[in-house]
FIBADREN-106005 format. One record per residue: residue number from 1; residue in three letters; x, z, y of N, C-alpha, C in turn. Coordinates in pm, 1 decimal. Layout:
FIBADREN-106005
NUM; ALA; X; Z; Y; X; Z; Y; X; Z; Y .
...
END
This chain:
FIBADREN-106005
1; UNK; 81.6; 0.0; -119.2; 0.0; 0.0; 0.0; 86.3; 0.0; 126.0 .
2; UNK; 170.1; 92.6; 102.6; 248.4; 108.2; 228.1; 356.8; -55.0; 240.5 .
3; UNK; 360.0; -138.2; 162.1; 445.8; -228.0; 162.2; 363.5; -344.3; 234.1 .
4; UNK; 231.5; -341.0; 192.5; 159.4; -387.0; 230.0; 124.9; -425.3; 372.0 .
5; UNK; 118.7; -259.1; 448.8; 125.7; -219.9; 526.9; 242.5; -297.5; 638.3 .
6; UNK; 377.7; -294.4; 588.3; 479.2; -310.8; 620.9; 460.6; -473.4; 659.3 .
7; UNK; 417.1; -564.6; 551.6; 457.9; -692.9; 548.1; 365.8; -736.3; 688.0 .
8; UNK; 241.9; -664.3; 702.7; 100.9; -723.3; 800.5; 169.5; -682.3; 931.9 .
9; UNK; 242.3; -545.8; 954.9; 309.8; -543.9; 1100.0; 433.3; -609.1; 1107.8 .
10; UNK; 517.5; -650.1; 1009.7; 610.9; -783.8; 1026.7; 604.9; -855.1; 1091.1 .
11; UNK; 432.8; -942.1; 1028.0; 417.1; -1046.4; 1048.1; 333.6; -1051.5; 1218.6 .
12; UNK; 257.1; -935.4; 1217.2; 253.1; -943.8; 1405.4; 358.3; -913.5; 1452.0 .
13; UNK; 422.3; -855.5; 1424.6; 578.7; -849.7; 1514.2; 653.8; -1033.5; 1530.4 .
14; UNK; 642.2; -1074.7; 1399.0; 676.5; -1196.8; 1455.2; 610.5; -1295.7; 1532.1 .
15; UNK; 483.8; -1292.5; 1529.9; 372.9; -1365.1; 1592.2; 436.9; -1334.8; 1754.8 .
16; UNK; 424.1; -1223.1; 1794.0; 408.1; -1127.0; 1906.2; 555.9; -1159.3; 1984.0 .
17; UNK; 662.8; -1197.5; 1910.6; 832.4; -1166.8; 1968.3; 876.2; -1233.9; 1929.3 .
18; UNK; 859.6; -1350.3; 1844.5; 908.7; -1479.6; 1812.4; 855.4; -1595.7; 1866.2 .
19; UNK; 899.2; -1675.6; 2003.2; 824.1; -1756.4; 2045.0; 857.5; -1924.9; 2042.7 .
20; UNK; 867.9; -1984.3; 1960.2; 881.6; -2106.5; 1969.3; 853.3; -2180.9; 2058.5 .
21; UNK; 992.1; -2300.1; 2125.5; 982.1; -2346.9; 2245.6; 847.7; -2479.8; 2261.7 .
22; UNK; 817.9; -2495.6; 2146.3; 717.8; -2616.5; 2180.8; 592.9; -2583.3; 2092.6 .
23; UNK; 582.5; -2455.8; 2057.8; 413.7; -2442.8; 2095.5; 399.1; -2255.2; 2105.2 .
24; UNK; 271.6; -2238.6; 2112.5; 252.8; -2120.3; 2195.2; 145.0; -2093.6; 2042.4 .
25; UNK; 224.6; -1915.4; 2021.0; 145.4; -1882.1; 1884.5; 29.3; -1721.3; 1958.8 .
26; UNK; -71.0; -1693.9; 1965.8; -112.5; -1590.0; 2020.8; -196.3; -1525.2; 1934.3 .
27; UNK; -198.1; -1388.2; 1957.8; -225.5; -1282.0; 1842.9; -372.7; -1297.7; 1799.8 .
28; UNK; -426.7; -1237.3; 1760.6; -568.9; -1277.9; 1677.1; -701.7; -1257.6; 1798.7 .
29; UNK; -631.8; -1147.5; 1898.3; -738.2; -1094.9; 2011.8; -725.5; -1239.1; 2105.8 .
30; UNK; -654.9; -1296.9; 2109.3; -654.0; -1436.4; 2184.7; -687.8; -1552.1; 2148.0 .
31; UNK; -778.9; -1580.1; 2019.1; -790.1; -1676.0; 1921.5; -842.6; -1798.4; 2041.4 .
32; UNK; -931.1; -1769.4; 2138.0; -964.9; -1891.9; 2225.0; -824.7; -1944.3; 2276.8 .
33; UNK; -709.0; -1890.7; 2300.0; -616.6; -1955.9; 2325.5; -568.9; -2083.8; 2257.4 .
34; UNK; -574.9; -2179.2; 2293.3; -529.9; -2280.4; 2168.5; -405.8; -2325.0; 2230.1 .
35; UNK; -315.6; -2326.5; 2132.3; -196.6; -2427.6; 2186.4; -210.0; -2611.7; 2203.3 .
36; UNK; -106.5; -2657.1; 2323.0; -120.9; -2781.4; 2359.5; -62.7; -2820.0; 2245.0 .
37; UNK; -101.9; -2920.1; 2179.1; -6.7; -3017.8; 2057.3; 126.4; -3044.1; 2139.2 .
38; UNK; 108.4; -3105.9; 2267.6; 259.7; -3166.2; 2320.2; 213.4; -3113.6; 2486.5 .
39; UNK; 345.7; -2995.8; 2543.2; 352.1; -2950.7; 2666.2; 305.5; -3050.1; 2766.3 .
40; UNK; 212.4; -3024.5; 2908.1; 195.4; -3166.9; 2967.6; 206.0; -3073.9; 3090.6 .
41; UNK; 290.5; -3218.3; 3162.0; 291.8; -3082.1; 3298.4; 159.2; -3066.3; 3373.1 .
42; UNK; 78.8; -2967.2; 3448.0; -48.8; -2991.7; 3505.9; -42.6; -3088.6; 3686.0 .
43; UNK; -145.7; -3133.6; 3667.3; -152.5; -3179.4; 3792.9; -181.9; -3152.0; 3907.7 .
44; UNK; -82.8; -3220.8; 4007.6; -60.8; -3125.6; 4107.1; -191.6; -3122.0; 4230.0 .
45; UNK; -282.1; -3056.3; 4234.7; -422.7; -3010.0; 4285.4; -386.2; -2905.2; 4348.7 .
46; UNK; -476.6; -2903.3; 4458.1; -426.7; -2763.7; 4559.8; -571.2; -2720.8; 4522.3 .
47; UNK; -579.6; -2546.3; 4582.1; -685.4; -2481.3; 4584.9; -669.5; -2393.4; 4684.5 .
48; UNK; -712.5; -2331.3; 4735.7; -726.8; -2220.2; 4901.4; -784.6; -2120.0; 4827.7 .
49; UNK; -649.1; -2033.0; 4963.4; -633.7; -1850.5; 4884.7; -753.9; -1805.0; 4948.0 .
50; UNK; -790.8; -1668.1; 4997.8; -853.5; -1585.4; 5063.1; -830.8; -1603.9; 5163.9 .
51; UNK; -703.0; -1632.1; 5209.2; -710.1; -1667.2; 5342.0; -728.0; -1812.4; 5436.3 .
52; UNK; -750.6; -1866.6; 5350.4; -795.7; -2060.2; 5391.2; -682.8; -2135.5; 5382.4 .
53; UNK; -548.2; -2100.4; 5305.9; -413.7; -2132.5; 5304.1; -427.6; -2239.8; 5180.6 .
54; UNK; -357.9; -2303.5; 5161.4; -381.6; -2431.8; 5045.9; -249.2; -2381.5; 4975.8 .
55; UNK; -255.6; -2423.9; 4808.4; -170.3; -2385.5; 4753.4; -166.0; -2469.9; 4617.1 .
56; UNK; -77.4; -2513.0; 4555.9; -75.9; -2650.4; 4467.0; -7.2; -2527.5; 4303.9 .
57; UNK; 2.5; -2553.5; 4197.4; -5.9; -2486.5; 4094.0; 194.5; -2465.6; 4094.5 .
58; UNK; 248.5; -2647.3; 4138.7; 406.9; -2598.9; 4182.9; 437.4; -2498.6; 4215.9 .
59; UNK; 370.5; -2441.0; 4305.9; 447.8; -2345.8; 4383.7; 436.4; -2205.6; 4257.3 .
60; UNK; 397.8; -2196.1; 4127.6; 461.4; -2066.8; 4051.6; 603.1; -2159.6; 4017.6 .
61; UNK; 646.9; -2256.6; 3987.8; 735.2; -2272.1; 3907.9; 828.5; -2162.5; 3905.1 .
62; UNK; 877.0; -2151.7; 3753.5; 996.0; -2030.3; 3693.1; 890.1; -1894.3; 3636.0 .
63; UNK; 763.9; -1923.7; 3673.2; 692.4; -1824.9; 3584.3; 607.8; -1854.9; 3565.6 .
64; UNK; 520.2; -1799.6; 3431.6; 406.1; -1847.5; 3341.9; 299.5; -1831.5; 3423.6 .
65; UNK; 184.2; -1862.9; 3429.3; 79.9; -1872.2; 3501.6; -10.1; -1891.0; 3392.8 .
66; UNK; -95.3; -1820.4; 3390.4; -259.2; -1774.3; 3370.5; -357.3; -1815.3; 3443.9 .
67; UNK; -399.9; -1978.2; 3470.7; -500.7; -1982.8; 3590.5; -651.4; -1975.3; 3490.9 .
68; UNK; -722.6; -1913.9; 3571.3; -849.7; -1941.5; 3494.5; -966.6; -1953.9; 3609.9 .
69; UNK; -1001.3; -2060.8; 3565.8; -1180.0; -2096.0; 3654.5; -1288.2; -2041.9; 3600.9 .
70; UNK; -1336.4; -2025.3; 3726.8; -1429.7; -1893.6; 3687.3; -1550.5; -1934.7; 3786.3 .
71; UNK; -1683.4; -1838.0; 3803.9; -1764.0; -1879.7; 3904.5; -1860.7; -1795.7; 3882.5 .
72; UNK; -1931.7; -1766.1; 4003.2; -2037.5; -1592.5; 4032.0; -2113.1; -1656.1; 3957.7 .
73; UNK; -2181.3; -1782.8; 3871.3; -2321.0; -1750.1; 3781.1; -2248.1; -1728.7; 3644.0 .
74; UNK; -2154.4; -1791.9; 3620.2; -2103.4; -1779.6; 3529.7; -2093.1; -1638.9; 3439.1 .
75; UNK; -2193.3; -1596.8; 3357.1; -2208.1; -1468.7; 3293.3; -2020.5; -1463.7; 3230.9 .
76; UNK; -2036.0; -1495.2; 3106.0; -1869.3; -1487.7; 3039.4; -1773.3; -1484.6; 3121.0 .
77; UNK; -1742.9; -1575.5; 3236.3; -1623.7; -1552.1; 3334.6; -1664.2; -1396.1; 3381.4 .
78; UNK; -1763.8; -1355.4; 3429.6; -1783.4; -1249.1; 3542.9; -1763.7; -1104.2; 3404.1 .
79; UNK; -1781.8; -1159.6; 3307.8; -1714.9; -1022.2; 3188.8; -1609.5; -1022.8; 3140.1 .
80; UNK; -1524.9; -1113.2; 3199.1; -1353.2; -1114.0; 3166.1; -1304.1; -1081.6; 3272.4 .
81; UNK; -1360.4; -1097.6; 3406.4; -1278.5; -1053.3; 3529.2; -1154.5; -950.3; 3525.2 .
82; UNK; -1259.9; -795.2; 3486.7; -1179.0; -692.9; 3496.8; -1056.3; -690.7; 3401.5 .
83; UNK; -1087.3; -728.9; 3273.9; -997.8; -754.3; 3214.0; -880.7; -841.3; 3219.1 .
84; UNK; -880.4; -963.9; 3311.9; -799.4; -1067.4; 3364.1; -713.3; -927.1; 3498.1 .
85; UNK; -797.6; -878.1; 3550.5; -714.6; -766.6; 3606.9; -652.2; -659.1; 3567.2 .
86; UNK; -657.0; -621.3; 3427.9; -583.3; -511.6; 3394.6; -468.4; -579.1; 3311.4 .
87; UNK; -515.2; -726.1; 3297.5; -356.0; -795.3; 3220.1; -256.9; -802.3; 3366.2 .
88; UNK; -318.0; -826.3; 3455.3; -241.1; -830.0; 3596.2; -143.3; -703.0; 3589.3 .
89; UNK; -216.2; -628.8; 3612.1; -140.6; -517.0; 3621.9; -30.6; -443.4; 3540.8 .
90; UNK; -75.9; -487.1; 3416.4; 47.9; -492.0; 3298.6; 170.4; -539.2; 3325.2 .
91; UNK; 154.6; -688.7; 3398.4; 231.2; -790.8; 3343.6; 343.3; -783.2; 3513.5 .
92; UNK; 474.8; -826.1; 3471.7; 583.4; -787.8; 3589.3; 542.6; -981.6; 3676.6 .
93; UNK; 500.2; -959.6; 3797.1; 476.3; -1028.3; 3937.8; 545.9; -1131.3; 3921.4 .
94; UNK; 686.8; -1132.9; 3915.0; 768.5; -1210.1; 3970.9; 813.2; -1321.4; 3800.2 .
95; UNK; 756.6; -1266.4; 3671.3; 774.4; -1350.1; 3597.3; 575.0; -1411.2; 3511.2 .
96; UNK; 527.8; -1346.8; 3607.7; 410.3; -1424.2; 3542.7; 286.3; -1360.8; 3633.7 .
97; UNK; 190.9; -1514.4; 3682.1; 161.8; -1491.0; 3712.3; -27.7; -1485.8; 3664.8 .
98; UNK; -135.5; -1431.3; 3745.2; -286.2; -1481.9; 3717.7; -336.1; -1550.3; 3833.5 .
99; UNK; -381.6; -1643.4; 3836.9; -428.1; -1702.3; 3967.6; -606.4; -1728.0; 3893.5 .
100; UNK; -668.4; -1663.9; 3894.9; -816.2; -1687.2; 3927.9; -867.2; -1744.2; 4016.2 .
101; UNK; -934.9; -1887.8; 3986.9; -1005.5; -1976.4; 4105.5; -1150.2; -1971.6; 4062.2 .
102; UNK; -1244.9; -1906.5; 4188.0; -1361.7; -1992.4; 4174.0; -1385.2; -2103.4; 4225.0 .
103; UNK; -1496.2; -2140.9; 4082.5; -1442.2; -2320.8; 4108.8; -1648.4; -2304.8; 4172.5 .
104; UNK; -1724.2; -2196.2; 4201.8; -1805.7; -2236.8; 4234.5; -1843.1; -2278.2; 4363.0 .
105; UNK; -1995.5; -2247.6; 4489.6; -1990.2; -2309.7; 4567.8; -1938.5; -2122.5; 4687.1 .
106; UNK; -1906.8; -2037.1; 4618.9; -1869.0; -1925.6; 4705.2; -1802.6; -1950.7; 4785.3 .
107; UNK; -1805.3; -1910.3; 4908.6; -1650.2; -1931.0; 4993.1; -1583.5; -1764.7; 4976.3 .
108; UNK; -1437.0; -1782.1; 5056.6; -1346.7; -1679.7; 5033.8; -1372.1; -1559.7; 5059.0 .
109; UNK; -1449.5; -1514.5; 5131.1; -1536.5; -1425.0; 5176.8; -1627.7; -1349.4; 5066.2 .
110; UNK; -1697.9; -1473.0; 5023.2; -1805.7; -1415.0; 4926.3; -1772.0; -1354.9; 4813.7 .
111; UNK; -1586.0; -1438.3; 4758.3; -1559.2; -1451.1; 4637.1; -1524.3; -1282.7; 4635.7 .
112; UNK; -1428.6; -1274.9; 4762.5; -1377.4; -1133.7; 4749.4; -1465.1; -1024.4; 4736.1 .
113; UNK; -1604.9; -1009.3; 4775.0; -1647.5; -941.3; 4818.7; -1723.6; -931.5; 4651.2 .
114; UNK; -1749.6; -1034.3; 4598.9; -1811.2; -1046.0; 4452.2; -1693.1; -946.5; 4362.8 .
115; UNK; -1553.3; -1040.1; 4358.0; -1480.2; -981.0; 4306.2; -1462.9; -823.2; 4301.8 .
116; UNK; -1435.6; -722.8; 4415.1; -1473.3; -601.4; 4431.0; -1611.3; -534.6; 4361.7 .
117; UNK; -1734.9; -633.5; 4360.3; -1835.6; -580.7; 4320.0; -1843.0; -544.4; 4169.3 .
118; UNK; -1712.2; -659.7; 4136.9; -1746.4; -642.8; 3969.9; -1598.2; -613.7; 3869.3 .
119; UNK; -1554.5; -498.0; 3972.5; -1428.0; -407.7; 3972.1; -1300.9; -528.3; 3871.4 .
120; UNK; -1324.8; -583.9; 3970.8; -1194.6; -702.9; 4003.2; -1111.2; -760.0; 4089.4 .
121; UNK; -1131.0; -602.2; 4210.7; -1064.3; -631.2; 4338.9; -987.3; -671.8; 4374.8 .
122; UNK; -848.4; -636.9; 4298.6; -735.5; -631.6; 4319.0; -680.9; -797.0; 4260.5 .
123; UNK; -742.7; -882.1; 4209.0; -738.6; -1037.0; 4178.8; -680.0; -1104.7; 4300.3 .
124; UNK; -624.9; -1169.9; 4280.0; -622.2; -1240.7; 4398.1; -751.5; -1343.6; 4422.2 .
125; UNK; -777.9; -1339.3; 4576.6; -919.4; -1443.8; 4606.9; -825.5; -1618.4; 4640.3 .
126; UNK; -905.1; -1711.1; 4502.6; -859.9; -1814.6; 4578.2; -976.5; -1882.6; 4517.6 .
127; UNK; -1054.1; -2008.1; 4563.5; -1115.5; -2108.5; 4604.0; -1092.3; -2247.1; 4555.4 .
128; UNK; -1224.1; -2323.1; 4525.0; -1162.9; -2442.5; 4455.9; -1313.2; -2525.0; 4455.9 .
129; UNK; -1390.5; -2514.4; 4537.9; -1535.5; -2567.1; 4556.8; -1570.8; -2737.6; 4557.5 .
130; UNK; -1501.8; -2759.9; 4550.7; -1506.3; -2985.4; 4540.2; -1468.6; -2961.3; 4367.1 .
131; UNK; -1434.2; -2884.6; 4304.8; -1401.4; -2887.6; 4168.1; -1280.1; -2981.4; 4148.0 .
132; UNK; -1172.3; -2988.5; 4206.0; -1043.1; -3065.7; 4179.4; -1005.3; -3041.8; 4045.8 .
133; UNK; -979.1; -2884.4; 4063.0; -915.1; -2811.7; 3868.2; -948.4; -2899.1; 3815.0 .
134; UNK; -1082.7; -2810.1; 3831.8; -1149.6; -2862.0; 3692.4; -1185.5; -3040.8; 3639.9 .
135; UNK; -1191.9; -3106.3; 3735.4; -1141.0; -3241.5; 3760.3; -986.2; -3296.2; 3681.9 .
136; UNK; -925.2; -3244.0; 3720.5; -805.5; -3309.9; 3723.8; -740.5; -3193.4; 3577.3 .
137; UNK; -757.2; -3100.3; 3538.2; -744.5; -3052.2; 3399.7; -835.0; -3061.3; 3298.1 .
138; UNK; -972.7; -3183.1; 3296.7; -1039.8; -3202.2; 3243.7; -1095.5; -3075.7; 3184.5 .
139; UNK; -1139.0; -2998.3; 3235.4; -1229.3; -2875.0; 3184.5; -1343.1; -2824.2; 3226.5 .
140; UNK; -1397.8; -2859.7; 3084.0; -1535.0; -2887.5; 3089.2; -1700.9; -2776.4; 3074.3 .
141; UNK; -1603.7; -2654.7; 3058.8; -1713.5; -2549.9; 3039.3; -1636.1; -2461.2; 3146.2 .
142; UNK; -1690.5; -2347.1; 3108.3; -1619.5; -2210.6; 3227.9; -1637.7; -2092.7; 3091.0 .
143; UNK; -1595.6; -1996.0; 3140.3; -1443.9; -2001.7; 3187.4; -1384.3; -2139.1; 3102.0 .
144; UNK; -1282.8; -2153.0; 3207.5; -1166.2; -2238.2; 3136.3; -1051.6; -2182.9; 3221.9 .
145; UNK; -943.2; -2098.8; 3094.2; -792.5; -2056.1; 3123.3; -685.5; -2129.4; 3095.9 .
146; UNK; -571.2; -2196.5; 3131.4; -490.3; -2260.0; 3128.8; -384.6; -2149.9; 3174.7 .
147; UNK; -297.1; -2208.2; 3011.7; -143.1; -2115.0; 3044.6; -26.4; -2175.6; 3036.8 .
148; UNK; 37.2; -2184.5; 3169.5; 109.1; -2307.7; 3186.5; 251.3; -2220.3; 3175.4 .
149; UNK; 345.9; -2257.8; 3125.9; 483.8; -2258.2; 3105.2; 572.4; -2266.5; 3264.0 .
150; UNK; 711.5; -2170.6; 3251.1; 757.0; -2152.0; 3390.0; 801.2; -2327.1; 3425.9 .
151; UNK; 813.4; -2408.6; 3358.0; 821.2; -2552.7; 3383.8; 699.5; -2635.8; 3432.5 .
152; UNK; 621.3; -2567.7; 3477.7; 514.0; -2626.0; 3502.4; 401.4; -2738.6; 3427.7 .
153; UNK; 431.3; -2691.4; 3292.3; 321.3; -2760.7; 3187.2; 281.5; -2650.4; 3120.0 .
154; UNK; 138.8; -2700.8; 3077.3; 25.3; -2682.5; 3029.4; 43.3; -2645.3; 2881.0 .
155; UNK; 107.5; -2500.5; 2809.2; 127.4; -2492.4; 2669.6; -2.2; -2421.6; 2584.8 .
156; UNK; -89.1; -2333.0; 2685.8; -241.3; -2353.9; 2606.9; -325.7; -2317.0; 2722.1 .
157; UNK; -462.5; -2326.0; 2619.5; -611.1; -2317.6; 2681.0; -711.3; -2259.5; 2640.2 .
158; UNK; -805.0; -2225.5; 2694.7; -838.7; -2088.4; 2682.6; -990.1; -2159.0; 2685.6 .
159; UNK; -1100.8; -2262.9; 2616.1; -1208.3; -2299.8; 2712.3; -1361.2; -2167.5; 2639.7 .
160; UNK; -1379.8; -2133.0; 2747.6; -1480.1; -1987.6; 2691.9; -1396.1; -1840.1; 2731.6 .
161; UNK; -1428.5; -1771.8; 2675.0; -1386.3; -1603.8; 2737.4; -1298.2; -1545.7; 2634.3 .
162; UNK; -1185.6; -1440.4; 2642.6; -1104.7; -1401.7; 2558.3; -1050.8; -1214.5; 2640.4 .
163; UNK; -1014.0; -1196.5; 2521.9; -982.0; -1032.6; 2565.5; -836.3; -1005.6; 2623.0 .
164; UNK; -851.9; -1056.8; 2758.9; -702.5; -1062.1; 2800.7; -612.2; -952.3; 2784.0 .
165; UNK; -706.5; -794.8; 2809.5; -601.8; -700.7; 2793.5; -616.5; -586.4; 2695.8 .
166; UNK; -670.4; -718.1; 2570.2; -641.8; -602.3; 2479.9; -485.8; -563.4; 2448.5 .
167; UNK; -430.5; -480.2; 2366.0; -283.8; -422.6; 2341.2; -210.6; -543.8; 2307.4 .
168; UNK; -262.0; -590.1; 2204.4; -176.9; -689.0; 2145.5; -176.0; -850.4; 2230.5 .
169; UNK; -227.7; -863.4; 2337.8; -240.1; -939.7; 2416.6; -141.6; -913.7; 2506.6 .
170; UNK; -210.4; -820.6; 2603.6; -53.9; -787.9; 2708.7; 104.3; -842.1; 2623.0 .
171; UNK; 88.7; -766.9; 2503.4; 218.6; -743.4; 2427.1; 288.8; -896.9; 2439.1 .
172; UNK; 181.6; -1009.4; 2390.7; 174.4; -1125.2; 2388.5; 288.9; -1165.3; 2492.8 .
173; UNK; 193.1; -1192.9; 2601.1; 223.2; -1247.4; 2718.9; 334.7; -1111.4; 2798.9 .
174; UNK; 351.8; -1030.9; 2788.8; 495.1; -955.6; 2830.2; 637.9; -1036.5; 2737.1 .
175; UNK; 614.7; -1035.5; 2619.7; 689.1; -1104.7; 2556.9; 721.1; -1249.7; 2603.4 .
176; UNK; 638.7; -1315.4; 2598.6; 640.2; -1482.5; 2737.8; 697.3; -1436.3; 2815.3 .
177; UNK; 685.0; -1343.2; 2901.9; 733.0; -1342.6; 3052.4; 855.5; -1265.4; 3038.3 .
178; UNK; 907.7; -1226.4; 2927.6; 1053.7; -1217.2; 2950.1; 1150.2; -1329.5; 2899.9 .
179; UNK; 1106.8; -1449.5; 2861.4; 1136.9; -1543.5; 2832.0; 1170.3; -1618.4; 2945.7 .
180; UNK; 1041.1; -1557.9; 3090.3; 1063.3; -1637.6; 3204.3; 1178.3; -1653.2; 3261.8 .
181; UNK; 1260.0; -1723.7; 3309.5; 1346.1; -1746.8; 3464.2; 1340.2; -1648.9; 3562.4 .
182; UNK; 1472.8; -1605.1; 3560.3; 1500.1; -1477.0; 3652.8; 1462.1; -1517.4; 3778.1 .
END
C-alpha cells in the first residue's frame, strides 16, 4: 500500500516539476487546460487597462501570462474570478503574470467596481469591448484562458472554467514561473 502510495506522489511530483519544453502537462485540478499541439505565438491585439491606457499581450514578454476573458453575464467566468485572484497572489509578479479582460460591453469603471463586488478586487481592471481577443485567438465560449509562454506563444487553453487555485495548481504554475526569465 504504502508503495503504492509512493509510486502516485512520484508520479505528481513529476507531472508538477518536470516540464517539457514543447508541451505543457497540468495536474488533474486543471484538466480544462489543454496543451497547444505546436507553440503559436499570440496575436498582437491591444486591450485598455482601468485606466484607458492600451496595452498589446508583448508587453509581458519573459513571463508566463494567464489571460483569461471573462464578462459580468457570464455565470462560470464570475465563479472563477476569486480564484484567478488567489492564484495571483500565490504566484511571484515579475515571472508570471494574470491579465483578466472583460471582453463584455462594461466599461473600466463598471468592470472594477463589479470586480470588487465579487471579491476580485485586487485583479487587475482591463477592457476589451469590440471583442479583438477573442477575435483574433479564435475563442469561442467564455471563459476562455490562454497560457502563453515567456516567448510570447500560446502553450495552452483553458475554454470553460477551471480551479485556478487549487494546491496542486498554484504548485503547477509556480513551477512554470521559475522556469521564467530573470
Amino acid at each position: 500500500m504504502l508503495a503504492a502510495i509512493a509510486v502516485v506522489i512520484a508520479g505528481i511530483a513529476a507531472v508538477l516539476y518536470v516540464i517539457p519544453s514543447a508541451s505543457v502537462h497540468a495536474p488533474p485540478s486543471l484538466a480544462a487546460l489543454v496543451p497547444a499541439k505546436t507553440p503559436v505565438a499570440v496575436p498582437a491585439v491591444a486591450f485598455t487597462d482601468g485606466l484607458g491606457k492600451r496595452h498589446m499581450l508583448g508587453e509581458f514578454k519573459g513571463r508566463y501570462v494567464l489571460l483569461n476573458l471573462w464578462a459580468t453575464w457570464c455565470g462560470p467566468c464570475v465563479k472563477e474570478l476569486p480564484s484567478l485572484q488567489r492564484l495571483q497572489a500565490a504566484m511571484p509578479a515579475d515571472k508570471f503574470a494574470i491579465v483578466p479582460v472583460n471582453v463584455g460591453r462594461s466599461d473600466a469603471m463598471e468592470t472594477a467596481k463589479f470586480l470588487m463586488a465579487h471579491d476580485a478586487g485586487k485583479l487587475s481592471v482591463n477592457v476589451d469591448s469590440d471583442l479583438a481577443l477573442m477575435r483574433a485567438l479564435h475563442a469561442y465560449g467564455l471563459p476562455a484562458t490562454v497560457l502563453i509562454d515567456p516567448q510570447g506563444r500560446e502553450i495552452a487553453r483553458a475554454e470553460g472554467p477551471a480551479d485556478w487555485d487549487d494546491p496542486a495548481a498554484i504548485a503547477y504554475f509556480k513551477s512554470l514561473a521559475a522556469h521564467a526569465a530573470s
